[in-house]
PyMOL CGO cylinders between C-alpha atoms (Angstrom):
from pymol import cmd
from pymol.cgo import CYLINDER

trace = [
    CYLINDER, -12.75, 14.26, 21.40, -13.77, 10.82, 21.94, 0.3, 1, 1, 1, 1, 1, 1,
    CYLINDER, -13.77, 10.82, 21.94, -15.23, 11.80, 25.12, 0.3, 1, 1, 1, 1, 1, 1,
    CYLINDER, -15.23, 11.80, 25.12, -17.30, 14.61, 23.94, 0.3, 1, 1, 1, 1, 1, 1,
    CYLINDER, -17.30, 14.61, 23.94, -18.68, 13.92, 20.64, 0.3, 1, 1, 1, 1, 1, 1,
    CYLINDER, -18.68, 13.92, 20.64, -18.57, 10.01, 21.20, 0.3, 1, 1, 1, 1, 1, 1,
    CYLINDER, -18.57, 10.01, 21.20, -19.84, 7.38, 23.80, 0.3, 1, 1, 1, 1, 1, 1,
    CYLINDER, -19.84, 7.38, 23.80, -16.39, 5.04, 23.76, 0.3, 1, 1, 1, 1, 1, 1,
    CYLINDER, -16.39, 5.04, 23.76, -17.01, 1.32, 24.40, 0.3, 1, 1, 1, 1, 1, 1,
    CYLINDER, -17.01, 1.32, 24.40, -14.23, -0.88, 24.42, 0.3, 1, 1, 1, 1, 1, 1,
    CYLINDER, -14.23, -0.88, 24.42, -15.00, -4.85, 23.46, 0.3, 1, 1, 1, 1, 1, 1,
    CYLINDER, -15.00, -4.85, 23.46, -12.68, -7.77, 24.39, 0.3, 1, 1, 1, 1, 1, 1,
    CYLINDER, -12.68, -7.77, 24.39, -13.78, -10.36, 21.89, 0.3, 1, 1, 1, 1, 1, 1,
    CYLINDER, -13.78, -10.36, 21.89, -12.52, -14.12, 22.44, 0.3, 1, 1, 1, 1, 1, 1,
    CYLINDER, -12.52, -14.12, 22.44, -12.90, -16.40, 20.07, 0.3, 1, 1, 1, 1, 1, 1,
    CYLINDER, -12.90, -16.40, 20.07, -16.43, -18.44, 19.57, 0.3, 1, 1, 1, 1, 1, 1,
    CYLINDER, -16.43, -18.44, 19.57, -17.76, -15.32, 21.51, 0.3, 1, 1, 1, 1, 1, 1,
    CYLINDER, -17.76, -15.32, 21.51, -20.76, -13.35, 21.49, 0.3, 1, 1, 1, 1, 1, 1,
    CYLINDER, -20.76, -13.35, 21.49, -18.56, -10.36, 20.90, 0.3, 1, 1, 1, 1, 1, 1,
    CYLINDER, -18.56, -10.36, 20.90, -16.60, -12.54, 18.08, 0.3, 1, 1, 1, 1, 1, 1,
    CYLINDER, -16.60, -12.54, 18.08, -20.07, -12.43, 15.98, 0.3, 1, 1, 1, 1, 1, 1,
    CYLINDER, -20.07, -12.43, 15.98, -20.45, -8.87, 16.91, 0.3, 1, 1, 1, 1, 1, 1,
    CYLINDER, -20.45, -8.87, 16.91, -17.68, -8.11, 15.01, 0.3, 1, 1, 1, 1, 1, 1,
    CYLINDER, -17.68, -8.11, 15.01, -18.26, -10.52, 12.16, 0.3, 1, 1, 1, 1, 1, 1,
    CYLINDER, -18.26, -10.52, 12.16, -21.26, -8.98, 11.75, 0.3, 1, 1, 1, 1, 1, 1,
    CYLINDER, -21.26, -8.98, 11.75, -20.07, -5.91, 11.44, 0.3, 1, 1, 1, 1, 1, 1,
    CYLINDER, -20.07, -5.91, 11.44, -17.49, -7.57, 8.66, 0.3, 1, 1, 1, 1, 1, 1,
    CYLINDER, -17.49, -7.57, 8.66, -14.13, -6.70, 10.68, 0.3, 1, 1, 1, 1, 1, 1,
    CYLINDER, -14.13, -6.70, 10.68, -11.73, -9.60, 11.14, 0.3, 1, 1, 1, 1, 1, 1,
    CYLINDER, -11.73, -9.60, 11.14, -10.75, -10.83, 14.87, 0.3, 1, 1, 1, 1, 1, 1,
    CYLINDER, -10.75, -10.83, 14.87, -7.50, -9.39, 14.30, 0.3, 1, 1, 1, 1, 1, 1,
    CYLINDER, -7.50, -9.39, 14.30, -7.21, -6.34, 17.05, 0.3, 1, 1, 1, 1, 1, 1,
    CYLINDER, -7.21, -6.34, 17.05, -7.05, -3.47, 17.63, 0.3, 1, 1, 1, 1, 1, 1,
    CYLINDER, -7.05, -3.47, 17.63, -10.17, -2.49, 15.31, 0.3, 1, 1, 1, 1, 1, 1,
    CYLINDER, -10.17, -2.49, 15.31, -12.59, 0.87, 15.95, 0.3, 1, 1, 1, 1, 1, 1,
    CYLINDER, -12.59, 0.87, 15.95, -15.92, 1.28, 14.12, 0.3, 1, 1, 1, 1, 1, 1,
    CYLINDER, -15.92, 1.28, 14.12, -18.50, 3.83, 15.02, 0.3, 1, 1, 1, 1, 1, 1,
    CYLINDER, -18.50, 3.83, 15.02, -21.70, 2.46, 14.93, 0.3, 1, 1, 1, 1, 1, 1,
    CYLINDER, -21.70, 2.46, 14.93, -25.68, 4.30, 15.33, 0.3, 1, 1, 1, 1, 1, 1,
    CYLINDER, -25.68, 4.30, 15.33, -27.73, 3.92, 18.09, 0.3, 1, 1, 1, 1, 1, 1,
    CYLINDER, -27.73, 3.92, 18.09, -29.15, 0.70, 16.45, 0.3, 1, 1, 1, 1, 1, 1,
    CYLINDER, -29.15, 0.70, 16.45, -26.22, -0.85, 15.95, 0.3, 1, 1, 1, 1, 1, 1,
    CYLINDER, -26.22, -0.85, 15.95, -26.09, 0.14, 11.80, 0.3, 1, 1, 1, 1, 1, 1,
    CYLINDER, -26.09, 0.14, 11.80, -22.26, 0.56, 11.11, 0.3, 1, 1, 1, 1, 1, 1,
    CYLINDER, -22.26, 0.56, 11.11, -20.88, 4.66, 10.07, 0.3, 1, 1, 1, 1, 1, 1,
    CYLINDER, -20.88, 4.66, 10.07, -17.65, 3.76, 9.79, 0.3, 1, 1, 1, 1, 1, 1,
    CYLINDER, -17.65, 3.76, 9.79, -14.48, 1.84, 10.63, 0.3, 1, 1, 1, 1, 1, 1,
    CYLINDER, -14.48, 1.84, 10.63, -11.24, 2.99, 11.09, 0.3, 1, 1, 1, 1, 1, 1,
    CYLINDER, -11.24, 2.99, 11.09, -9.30, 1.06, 8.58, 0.3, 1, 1, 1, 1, 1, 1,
    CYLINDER, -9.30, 1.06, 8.58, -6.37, -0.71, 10.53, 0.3, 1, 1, 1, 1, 1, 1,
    CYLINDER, -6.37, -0.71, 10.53, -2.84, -0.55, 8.94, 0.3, 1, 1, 1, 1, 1, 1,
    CYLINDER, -2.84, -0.55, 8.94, -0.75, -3.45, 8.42, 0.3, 1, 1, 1, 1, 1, 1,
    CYLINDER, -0.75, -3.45, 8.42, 1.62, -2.10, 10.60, 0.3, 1, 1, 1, 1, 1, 1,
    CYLINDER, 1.62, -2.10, 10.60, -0.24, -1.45, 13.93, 0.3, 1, 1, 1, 1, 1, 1,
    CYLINDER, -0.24, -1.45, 13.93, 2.93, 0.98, 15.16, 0.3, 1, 1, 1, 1, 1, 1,
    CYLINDER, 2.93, 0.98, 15.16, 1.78, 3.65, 12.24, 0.3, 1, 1, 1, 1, 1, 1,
    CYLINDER, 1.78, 3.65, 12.24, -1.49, 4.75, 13.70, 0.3, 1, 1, 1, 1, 1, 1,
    CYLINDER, -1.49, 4.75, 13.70, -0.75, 8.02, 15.04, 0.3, 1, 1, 1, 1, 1, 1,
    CYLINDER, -0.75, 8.02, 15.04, -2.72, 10.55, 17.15, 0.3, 1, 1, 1, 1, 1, 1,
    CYLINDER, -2.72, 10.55, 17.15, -3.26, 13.01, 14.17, 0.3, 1, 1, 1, 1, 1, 1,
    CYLINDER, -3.26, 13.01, 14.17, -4.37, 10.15, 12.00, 0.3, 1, 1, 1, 1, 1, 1,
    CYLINDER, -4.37, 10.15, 12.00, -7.01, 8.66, 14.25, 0.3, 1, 1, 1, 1, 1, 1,
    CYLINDER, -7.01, 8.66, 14.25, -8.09, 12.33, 15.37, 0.3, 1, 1, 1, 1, 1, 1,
    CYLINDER, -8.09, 12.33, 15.37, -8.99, 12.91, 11.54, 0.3, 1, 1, 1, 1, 1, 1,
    CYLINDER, -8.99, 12.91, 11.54, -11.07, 9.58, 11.54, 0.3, 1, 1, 1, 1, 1, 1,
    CYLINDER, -11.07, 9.58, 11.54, -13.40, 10.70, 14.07, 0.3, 1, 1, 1, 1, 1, 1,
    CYLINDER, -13.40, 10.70, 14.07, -14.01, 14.32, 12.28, 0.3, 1, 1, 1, 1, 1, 1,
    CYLINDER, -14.01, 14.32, 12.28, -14.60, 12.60, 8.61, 0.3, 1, 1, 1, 1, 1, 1,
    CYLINDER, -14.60, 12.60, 8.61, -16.87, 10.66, 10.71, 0.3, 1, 1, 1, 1, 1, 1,
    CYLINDER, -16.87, 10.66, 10.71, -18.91, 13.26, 12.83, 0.3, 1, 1, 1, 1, 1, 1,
    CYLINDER, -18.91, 13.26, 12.83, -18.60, 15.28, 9.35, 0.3, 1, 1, 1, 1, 1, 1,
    CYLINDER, -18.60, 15.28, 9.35, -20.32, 11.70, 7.50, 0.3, 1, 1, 1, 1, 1, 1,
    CYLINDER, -20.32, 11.70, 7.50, -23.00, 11.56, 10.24, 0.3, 1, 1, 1, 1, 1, 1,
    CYLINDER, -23.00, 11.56, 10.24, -24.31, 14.70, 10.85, 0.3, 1, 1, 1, 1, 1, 1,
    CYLINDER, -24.31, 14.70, 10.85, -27.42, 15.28, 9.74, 0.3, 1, 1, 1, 1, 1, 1,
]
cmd.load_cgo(trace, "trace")
């Protein structure tokens, strides 16, 4: 899915980083993994809302994400 309905970036963010502020800016912590889908400009959609326990994010779970989001963002 992520290939076909999605343009997948990945961002390795160290800290005092360019890519650190990204992500502040976008008002995620530094802690990783995190996935937000953002517009064209850069305007946040959504963010996939980490668990505290990193080991529970399943396949089926994250697959849902991305269709509430194409669902949120189509026009």
């Amino acid at each position: 899915m992520l290939n076909e309905k999605f343009i997948y970036t990945e961002m390795w963010v160290e800290s005092g980083s360019e890519g650190e502020s990204v992500l502040k800016a976008l008002k995620f912590s530094t802690a990783l993994p995190q996935y937000a889908i953002v517009d064209a400009d850069g305007n946040l959609i959504s963010r996939y809302e980490r668990p505290t326990n990193v080991a529970s994010m399943t396949p089926d779970g994250f697959a849902s994400y991305l269709e509430d989001t194409l669902k949120k963002a189509a026009p």
